[in-house]
BAGUPA-395123 format. One line per 3 residues: number of its first residue (from 1); for each residue x, y, z of N, C-alpha, C. Coordinates in steps of 0.02 Angstrom, whole numbers, plus 50000, padded with zeros to 5 digits. Each point is the difference from the previous one (the first is absolute). Layout:
<mipas>
NUM) X/Y/Z/X/Y/Z/X/Y/Z  ...
</mipas>
This chain:
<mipas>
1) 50042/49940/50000/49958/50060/50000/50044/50062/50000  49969/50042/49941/50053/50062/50003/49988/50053/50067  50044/50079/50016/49986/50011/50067/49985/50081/49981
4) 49980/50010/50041/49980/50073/49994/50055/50059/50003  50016/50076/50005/50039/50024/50010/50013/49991/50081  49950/50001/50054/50014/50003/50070/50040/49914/50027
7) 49963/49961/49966/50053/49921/49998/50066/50000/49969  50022/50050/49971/50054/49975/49971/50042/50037/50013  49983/50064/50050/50052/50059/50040/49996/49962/50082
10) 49949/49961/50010/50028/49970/50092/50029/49956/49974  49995/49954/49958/50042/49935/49983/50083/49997/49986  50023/50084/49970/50052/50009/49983/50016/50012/50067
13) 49964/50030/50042/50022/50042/50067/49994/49947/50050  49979/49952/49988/49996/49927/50054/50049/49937/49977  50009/49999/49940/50076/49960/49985/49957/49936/49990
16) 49931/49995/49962/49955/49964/50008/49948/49990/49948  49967/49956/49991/49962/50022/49955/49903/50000/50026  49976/50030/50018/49937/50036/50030/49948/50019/49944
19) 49932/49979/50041/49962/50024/49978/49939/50041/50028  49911/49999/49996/49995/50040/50019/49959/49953/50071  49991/50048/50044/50010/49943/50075/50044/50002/50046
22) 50054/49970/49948/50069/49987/50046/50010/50030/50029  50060/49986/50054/50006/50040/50071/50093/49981/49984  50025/50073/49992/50066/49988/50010/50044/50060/50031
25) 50075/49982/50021/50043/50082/50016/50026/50005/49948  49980/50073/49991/50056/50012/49935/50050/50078/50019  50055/49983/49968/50061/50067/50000/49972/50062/49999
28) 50004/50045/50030/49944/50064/49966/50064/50047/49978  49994/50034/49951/50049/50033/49961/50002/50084/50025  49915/50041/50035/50014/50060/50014/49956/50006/50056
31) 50011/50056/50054/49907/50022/50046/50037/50055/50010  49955/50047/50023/50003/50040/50028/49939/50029/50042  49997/50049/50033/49946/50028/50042/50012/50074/49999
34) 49947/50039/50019/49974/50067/49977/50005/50019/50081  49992/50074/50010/49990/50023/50083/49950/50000/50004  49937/49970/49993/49938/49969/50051/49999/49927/50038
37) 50072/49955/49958/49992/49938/50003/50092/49997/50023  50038/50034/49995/50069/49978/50017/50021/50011/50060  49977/50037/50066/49989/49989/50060/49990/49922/50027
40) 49944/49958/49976/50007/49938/50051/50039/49975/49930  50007/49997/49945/50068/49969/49969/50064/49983/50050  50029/50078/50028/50062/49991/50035/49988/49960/50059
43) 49932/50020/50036/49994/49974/50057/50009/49903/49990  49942/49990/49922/50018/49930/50036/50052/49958/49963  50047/50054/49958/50065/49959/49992/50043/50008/50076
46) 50007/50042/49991/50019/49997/50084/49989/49968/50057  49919/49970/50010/49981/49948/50060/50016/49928/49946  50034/49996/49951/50021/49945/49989/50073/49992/50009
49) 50031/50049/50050/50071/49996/50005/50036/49979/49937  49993/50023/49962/50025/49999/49936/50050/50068/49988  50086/50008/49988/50032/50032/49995/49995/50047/49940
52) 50014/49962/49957/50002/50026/49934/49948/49969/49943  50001/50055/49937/49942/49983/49967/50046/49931/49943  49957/49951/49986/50011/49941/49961/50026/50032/49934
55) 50062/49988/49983/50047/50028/49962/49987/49966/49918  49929/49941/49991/49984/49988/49937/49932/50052/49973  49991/50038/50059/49947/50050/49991/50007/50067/49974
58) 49954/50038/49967/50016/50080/50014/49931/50012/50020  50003/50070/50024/49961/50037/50049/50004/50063/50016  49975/50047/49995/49987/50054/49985/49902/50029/50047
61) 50040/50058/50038/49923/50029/50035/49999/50091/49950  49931/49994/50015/49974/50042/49973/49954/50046/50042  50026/50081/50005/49945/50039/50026/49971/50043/49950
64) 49942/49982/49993/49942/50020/49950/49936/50026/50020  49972/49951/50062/49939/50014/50015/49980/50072/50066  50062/50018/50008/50002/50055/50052/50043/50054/49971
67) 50006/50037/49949/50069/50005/49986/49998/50083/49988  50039/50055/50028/50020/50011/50037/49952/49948/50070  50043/49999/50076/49942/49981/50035/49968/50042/50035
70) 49917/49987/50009/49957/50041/50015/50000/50029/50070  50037/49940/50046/49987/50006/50077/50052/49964/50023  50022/50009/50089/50043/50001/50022/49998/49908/49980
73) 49939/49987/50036/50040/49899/49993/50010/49992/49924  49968/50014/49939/50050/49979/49962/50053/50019/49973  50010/50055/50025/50086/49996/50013/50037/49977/50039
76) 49986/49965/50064/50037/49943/50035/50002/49953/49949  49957/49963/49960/50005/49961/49941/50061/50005/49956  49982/50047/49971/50029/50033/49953/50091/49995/50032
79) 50018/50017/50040/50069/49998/50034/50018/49937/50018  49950/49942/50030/50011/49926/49996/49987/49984/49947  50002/50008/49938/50015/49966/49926/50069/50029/50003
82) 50017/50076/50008/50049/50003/49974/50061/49975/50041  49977/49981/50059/50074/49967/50035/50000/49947/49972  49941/49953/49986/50022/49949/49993/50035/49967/49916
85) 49984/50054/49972/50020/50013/49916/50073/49983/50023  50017/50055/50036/50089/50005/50016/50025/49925/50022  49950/50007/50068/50060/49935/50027/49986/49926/49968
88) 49933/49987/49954/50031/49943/49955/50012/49998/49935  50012/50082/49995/50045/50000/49935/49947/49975/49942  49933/50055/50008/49972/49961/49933/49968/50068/49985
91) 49959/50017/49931/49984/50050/49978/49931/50041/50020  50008/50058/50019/49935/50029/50018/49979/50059/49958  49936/49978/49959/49956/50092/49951/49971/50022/50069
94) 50048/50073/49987/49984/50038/50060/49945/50056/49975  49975/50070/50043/49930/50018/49966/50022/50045/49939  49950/49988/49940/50015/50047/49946/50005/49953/49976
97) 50025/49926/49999/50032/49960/49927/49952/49969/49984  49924/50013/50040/49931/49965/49957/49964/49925/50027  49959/49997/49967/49972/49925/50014/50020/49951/49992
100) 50004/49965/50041/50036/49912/50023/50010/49979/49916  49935/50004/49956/49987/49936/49956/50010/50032/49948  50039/50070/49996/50016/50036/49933/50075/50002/50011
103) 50037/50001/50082/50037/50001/49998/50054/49921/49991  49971/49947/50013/50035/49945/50002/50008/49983/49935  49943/50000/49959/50030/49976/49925/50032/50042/49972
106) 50009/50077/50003/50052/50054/49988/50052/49972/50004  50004/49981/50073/50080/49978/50034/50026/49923/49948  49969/49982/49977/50007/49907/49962/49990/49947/50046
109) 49975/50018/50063/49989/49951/50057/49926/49939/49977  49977/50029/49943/49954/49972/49970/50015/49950/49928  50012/49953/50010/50020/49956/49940/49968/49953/49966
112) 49982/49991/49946/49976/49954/49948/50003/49917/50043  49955/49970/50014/50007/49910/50026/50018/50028/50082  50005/50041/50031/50026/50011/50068/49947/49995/50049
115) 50030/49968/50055/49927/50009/50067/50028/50054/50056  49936/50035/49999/50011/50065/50033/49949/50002/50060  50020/50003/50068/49958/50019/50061/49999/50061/50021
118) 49940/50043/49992/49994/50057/50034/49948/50045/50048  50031/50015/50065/49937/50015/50051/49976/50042/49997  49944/50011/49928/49956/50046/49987/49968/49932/49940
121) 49927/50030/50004/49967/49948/49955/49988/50031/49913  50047/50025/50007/50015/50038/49929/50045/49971/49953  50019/49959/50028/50075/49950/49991/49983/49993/49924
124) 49939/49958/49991/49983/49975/49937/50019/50043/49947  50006/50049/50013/50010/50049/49923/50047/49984/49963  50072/49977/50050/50073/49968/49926/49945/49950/49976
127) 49968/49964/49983/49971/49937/49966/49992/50046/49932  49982/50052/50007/50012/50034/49928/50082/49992/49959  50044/49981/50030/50056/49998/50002/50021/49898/49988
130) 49950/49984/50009/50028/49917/49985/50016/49974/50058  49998/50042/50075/50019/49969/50038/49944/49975/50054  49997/49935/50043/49955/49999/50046/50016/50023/50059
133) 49960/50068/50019/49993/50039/50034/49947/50009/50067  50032/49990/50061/49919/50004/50039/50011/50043/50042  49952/50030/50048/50016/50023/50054/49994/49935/50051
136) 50029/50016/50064/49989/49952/50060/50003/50041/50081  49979/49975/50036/50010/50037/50077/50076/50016/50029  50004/50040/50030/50078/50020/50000/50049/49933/50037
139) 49944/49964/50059/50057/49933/50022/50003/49958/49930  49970/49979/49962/50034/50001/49943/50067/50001/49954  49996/50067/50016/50047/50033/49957/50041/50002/50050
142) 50018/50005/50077/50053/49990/50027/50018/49926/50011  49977/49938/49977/50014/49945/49992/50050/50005/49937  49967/50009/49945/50023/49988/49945/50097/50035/50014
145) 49970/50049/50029/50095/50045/50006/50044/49959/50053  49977/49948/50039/50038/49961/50031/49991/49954/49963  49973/49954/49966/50014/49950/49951/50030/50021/49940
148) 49958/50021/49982/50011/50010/49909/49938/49973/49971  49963/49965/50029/49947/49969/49973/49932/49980/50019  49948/50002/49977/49935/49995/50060/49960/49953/49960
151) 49938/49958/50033/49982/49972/49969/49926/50019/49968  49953/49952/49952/49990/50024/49956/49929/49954/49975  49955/50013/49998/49938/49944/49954/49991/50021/49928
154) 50009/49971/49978/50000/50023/49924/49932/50012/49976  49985/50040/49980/49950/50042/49984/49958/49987/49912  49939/49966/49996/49968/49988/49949/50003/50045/49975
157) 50011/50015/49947/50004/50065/49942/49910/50014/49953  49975/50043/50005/49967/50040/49945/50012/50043/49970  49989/49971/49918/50044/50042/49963/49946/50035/49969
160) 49990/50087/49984/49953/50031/49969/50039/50029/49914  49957/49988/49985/50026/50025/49918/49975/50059/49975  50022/50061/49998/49975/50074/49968/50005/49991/49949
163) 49949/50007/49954/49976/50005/49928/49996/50062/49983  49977/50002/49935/49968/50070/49968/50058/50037/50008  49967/50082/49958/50012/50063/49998/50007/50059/50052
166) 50038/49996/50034/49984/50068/50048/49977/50056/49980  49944/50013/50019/49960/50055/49970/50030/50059/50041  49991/50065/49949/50032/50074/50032/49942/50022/50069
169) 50050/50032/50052/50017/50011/50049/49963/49954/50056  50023/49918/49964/50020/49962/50079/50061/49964/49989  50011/49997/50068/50081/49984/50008/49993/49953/50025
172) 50081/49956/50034/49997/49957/50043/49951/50005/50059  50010/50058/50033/49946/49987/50066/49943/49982/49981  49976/50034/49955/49922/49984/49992/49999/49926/49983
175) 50030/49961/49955/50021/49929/49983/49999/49950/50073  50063/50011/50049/49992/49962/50057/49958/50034/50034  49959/50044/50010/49944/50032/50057/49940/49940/49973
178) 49977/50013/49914/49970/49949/49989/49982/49922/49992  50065/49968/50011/50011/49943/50026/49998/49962/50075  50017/50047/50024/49973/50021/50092/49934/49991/50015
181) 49971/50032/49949/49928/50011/50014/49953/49953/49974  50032/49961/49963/49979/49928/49960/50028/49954/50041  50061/49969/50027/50003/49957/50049/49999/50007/50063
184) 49992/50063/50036/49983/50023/50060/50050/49983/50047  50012/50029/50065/50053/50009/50034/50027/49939/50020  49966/49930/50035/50038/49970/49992/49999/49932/49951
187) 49969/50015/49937/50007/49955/49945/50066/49947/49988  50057/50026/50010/50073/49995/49977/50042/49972/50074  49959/49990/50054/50041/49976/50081/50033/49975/49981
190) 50058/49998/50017/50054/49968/50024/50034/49968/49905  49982/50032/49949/50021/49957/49952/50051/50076/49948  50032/49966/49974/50049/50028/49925/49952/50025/49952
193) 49992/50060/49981/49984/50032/49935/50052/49993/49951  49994/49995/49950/50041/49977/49914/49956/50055/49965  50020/50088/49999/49956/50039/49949/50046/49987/49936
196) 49969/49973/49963/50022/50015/49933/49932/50021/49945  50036/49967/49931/49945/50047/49950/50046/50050/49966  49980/50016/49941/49994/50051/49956/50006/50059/50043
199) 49970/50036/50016/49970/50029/50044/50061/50015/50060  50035/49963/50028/50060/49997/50047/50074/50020/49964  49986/49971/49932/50056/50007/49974/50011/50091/49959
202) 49940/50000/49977/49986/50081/49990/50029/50049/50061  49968/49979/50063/50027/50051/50049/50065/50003/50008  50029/50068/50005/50042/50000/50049/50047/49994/50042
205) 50051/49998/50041/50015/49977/50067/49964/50012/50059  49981/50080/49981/49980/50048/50050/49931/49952/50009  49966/50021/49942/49939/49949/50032/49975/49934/50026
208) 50060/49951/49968/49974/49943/50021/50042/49986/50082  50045/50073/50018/50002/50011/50062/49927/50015/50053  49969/50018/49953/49928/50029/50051/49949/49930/49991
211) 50006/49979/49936/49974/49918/50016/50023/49968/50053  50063/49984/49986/50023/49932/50062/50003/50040/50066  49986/50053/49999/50009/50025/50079/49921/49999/50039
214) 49958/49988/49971/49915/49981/50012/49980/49935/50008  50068/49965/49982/49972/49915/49988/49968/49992/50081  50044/50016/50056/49994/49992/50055/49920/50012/50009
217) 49976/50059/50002/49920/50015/49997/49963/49952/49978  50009/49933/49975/49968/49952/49998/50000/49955/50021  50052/50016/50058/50027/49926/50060/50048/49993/49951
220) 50042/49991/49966/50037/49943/49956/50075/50024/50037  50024/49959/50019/50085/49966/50005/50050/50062/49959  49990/50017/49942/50051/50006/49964/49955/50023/49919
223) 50017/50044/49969/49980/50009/49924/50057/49983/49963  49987/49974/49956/50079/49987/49972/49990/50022/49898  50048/50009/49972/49998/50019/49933/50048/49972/49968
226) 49993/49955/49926/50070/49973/49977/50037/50074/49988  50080/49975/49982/50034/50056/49979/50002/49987/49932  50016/50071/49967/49998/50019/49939/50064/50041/49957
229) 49977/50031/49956/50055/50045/49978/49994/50074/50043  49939/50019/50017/50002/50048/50037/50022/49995/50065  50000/49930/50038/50022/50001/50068/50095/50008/49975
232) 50022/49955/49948/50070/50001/49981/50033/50081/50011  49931/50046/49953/50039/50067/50012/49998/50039/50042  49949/49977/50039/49997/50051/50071/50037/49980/50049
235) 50044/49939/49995/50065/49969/50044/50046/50037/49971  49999/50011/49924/50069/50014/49968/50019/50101/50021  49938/49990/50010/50012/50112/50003/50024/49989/50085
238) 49981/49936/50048/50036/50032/50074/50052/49964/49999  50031/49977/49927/50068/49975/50022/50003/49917/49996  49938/49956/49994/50010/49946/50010/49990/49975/49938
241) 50029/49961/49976/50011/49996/49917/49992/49913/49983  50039/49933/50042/49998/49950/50015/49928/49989/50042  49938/49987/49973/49952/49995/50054/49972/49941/49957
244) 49971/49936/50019/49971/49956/49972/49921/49991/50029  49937/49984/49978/49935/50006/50030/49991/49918/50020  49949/49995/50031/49940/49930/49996/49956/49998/49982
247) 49995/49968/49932/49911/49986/49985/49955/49922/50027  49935/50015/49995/49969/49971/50014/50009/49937/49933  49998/49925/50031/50000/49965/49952/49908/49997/49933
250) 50030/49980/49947/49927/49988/49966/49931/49951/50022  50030/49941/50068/49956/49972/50016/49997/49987/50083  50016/50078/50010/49996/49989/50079/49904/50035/50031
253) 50010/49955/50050/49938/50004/50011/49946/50068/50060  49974/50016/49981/49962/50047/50040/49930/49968/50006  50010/50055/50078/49939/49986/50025/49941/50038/49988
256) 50016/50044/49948/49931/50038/49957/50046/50042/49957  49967/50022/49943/50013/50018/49946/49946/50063/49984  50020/50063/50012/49976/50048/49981/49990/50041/49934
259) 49951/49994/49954/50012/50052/49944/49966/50088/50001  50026/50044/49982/49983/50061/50033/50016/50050/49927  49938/50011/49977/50020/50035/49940/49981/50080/50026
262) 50053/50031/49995/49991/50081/50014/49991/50054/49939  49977/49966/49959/49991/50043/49927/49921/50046/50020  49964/49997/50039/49936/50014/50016/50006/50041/50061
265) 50044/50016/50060/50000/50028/50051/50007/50070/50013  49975/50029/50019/49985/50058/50043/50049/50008/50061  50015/50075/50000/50044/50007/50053/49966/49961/50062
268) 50024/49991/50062/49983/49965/50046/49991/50039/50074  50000/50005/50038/49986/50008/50069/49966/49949/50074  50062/50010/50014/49973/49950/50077/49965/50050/50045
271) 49945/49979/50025/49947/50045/50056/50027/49979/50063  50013/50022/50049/49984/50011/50060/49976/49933/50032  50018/49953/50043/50069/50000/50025/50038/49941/49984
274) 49989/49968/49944/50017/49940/49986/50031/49998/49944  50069/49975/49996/50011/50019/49909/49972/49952/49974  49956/49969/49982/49979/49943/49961/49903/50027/49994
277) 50003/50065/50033/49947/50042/49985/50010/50042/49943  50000/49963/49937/50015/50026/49937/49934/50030/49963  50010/50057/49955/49932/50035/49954/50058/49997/49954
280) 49936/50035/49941/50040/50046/49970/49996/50072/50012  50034/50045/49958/49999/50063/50031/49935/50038/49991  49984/49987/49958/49936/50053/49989/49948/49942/50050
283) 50002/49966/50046/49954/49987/50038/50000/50072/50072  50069/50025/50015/50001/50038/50029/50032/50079/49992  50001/49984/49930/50028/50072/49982/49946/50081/49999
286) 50039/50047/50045/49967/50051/50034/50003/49993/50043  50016/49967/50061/50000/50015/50046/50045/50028/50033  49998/50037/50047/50047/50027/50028/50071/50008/50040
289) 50060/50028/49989/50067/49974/50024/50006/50040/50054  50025/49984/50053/50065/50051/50043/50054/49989/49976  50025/49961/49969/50075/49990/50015/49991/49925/49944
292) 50091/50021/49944/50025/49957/49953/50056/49988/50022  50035/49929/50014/50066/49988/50011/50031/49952/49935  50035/50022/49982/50026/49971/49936/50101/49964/50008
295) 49983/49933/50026/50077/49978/50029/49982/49914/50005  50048/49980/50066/50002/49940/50009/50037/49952/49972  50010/49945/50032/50040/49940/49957/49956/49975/49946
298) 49944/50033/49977/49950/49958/49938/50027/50064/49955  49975/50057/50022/50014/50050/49953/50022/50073/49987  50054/49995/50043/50044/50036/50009/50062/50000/49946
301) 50015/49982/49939/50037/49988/49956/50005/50036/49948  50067/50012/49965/50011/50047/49981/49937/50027/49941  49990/49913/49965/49939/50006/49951/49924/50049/50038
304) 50003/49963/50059/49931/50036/50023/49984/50057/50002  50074/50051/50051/49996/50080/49997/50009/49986/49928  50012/49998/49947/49996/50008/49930/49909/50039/49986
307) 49979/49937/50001/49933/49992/49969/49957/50046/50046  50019/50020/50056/49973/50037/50039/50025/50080/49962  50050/50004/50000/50023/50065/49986/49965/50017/49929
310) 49982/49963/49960/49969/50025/49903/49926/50014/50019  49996/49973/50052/49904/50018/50007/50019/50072/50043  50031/50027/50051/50010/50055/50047/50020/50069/49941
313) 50031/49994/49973/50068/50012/49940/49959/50071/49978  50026/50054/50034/49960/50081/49974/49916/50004/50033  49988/49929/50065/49934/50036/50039/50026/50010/50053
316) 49938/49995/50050/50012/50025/50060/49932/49953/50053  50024/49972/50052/49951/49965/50047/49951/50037/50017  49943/49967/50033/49947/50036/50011/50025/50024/50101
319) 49979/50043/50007/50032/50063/50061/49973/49957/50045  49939/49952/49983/49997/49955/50091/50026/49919/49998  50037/49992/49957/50048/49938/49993/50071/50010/50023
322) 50016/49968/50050/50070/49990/50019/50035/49952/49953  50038/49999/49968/50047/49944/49958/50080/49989/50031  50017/49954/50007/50050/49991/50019/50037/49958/49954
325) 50055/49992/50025/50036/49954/49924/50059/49982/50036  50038/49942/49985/50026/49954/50063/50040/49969/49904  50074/50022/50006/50015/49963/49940/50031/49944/50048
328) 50011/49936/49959/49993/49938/50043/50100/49983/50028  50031/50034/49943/50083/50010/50004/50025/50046/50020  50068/50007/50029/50039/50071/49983/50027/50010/49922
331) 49996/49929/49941/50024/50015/49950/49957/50018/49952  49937/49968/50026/49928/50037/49960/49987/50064/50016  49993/50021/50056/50002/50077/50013/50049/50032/49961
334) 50062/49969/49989/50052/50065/49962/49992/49979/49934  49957/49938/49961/50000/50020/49959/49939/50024/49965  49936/50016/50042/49958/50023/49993/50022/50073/50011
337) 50043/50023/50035/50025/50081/49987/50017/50004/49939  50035/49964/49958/50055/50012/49937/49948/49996/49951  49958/49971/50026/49945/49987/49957/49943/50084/49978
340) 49994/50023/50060/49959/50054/50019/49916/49976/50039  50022/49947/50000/49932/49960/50025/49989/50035/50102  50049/50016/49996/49993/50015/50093/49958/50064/49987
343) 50030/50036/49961/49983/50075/49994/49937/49996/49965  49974/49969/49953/49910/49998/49977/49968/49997/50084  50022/49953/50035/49953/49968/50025/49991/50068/50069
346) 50050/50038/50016/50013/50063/50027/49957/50062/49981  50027/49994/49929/49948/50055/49986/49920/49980/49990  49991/49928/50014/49921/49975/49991/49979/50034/50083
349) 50048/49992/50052/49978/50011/50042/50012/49948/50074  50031/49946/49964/50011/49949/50056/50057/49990/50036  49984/49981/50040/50065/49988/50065/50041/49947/49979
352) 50076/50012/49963/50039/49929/50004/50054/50000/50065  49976/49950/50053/50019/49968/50037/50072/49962/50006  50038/49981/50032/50055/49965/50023/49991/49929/49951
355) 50012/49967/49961/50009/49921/49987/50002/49958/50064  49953/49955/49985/49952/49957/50070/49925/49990/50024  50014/49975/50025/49907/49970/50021/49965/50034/50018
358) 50015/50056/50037/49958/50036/50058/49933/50011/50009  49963/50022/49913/49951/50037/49989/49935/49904/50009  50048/49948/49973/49956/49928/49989/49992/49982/50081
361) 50059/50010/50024/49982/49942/50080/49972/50059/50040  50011/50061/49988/49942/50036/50050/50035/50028/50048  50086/50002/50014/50043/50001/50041/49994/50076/50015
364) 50012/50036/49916/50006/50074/50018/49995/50018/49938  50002/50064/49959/49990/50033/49956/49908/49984/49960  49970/50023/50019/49942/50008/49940/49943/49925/50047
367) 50001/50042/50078/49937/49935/50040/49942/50060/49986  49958/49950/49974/49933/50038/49984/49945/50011/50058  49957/50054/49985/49974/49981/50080/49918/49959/49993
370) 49990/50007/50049/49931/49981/50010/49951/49989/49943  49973/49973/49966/49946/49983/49960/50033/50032/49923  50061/50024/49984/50038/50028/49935/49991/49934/49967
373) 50000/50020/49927/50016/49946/49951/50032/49982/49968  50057/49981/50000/50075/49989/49961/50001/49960/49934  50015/49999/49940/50018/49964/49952/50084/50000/49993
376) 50020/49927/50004/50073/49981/50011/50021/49955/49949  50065/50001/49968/50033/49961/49968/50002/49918/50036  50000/50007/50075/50030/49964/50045/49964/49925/49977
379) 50021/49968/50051/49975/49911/49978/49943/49968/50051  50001/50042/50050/49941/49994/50023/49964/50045/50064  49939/50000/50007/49955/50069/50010/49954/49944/50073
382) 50039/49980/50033/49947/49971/50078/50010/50061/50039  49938/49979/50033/49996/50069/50069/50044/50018/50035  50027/50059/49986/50068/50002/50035/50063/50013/49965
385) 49997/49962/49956/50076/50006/49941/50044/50051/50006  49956/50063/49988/50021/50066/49988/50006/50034/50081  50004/49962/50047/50024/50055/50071/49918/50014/50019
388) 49946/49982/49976/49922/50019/50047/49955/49957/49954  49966/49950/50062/49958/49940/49991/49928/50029/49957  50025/50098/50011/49912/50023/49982/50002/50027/49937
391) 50051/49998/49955/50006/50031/49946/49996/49923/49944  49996/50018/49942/49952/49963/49930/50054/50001/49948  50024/49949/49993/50066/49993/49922/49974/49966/49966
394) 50008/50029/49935/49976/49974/49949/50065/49976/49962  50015/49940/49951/50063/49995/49971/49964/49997/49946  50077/50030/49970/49978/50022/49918/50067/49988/49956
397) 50014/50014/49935/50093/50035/49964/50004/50055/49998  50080/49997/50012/50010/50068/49982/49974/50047/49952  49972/49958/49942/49961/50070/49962/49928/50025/50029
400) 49957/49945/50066/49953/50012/50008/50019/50068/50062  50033/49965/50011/50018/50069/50085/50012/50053/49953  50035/50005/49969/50019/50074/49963/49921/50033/49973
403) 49961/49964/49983/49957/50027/49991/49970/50030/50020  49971/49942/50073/49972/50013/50023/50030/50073/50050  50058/49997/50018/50021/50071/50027/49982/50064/49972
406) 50019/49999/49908/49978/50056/49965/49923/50048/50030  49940/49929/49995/49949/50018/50001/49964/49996/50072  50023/49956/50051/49989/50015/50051/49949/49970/50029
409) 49980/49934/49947/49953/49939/50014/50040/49937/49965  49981/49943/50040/50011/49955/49947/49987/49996/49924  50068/50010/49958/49996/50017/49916/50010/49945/49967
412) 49965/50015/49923/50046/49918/49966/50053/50047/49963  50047/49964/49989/50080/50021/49985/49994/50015/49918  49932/49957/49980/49993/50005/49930/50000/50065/49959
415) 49972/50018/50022/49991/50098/49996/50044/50062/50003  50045/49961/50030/50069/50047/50005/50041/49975/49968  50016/49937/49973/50060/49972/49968/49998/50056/49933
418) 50066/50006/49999/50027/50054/49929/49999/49944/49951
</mipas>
């Protein structure tokens, strides 16, 4: 029996040959943890009297989700990452260098066939990248840094196939928002997504970054994507030039088989408070905004402020919309300056923010108040997300937030595209 892409990245990583079921340890090749989650990291590598970090590993922490920090304890945080960066000698994105999951595949810590543990459930997004990617709980991830290796159930794969034409002005989000909303939140528990299709291969990096970073929103393990010529060149521009992929064999088996033709779709929108509370837009378009945040590890990318900036490009927001804008890098931010993309979005009227989470987990920059209505790039909109259980997120793409900021209700993006 042939094996899927998620069987044939633990099997290489277990020295074994596995399928789906199986229960094995396998080598883990990267983890890291973010400052909401790298606090009990140190703590419980540390209550494992464990000296040093397992020298077949790399590892790398990330402050993203607080960044500058907002308040005194997380800057006690913030100062216990950085001692402990020093004294075991391993790498720390300190604040400004952006989000965990824009910054690790930047760095090449993200590799084609590689297994990657990370304590944020965002992990899944390298799977855009060929690699199997998960998040896990931080004892976890302080196991894995005293082993090297953790163990593992191999995960039944569903593979969905994007068909058709992408029709003008929907993007990836609207694509995985609508797949969300067709298999519902936890459709996908505990199993491997395989997005391929026409349709996958058309997109992107940027986008089929905002695909595999949603897989999670359906319970699933891991999103994974074969590699291509486009994954070849988006290794080759950070330097990595020798990169080989894993495909799925021709007769490996799944446990459902999705076909998903997007030649017919409408921008999309998740309602309030469930992302798998999917419309389309004109089910709620007009209604009213406080506040557009346009960022995140889904869509915060350089493509995104792109497509955001041609719809903004010589207007101006409506005077009771707050917009904020959160570029997801420090290298996307500078090259969205070179670009002039910082400065549209300035003279539209919006606040660009530090690179990092702040405005998604609710920590600090852009907490909405009481009964406000937010439309967000972000990946998901539960009570609370945004820093107050009483405020209403709607998720949308970046061309829908831009719109919708212009006009100052939920917009369709259709109308403004040049």
């Amino acid at each position: 029996m042939g094996k899927t892409i998620a069987e044939k990245i633990l099997s290489n990583h277990a020295g074994r040959s596995l399928s789906a079921g199986d229960i094995a340890i396998c080598k883990v090749d990267f983890c890291f943890s973010q400052d909401g989650t790298s606090g009990m990291v140190i703590d419980s590598f540390r209550g494992l009297g464990t000296k040093r970090i397992h020298k077949g590993i790399k590892f790398c922490m990330v402050i993203d989700h607080s960044s500058p920090s907002p308040n005194i304890g997380v800057s006690k945080i913030h100062k216990k990452m950085r001692g402990f960066a020093a004294d075991a000698n391993c790498q720390i994105f300190d604040i400004g260098c952006g989000v965990c999951h824009q910054i690790v595949p930047e760095a090449g810590f993200a590799m084609p066939g590689g297994l990657i543990l990370g304590a944020d459930s965002h992990t899944c997004t390298y799977g855009a990248l060929n690699a199997f990617a998960s998040g896990v709980g931080s004892t976890d991830v302080a196991i894995t840094l005293t082993a090297g290796r953790n163990w593992f159930r191999v995960p039944e794969t569903v593979k969905v196939i994007f068909k058709g034409r992408i029709p003008k002005g929907v993007f990836a989000k609207d694509i995985i928002l609508a797949l969300a909303g067709k298999v519902g939140a936890n459709g996908c528990t505990y199993k491997a997504i395989e997005f391929t299709g026409p349709v996958i291969k058309r997109l992107s990096i940027d986008g089929r970054f905002t695909i595999a970073n949603m897989a999670v929103e359906m319970g699933a393990k891991c999103g994974l994507m074969e590699f291509d010529a486009k994954t070849a060149a988006w290794f080759k521009r950070i330097g990595k030039r020798k990169v080989r992929g894993v495909s799925a064999d021709k007769n490996a088996k799944y446990a459902k088989v999705i076909e998903f033709d997007v030649s017919k779709l409408s921008p999309k929108i998740a309602k309030p408070h469930t992302v798998d509370n999917v419309c389309d837009i004109g089910r709620v378009e007009g209604l009213k905004i406080d506040e557009a945040f346009l960022g995140t590890c889904t869509n915060g990318r350089l493509e995104d402020l792109a497509i955001a900036a041609r719809i903004l490009k010589g207007r101006h927001i409506a005077r009771s919309v707050k917009f904020i804008v959160a570029p997801a890098s420090k290298s996307i931010y500078l090259e969205a300056s070179r670009k002039g993309i910082i400065r549209t979005f300035v003279e539209a009227g919006a606040v660009v923010v530090v690179p990092g989470c702040g405005p998604c987990v609710g920590t600090h920059n852009g907490v909405p108040a009481n009964g406000e209505v937010v439309i967000s790039t972000a990946n998901r909109n539960f009570k609370g997300r945004m820093g107050n259980p009483d405020a209403f997120i709607y998720l949308g793409s970046p061309a829908t937030v831009a719109a919708s900021a212009l006009k100052g209700k939920v917009a369709d993006p259709r109308r403004y595209l040049r």
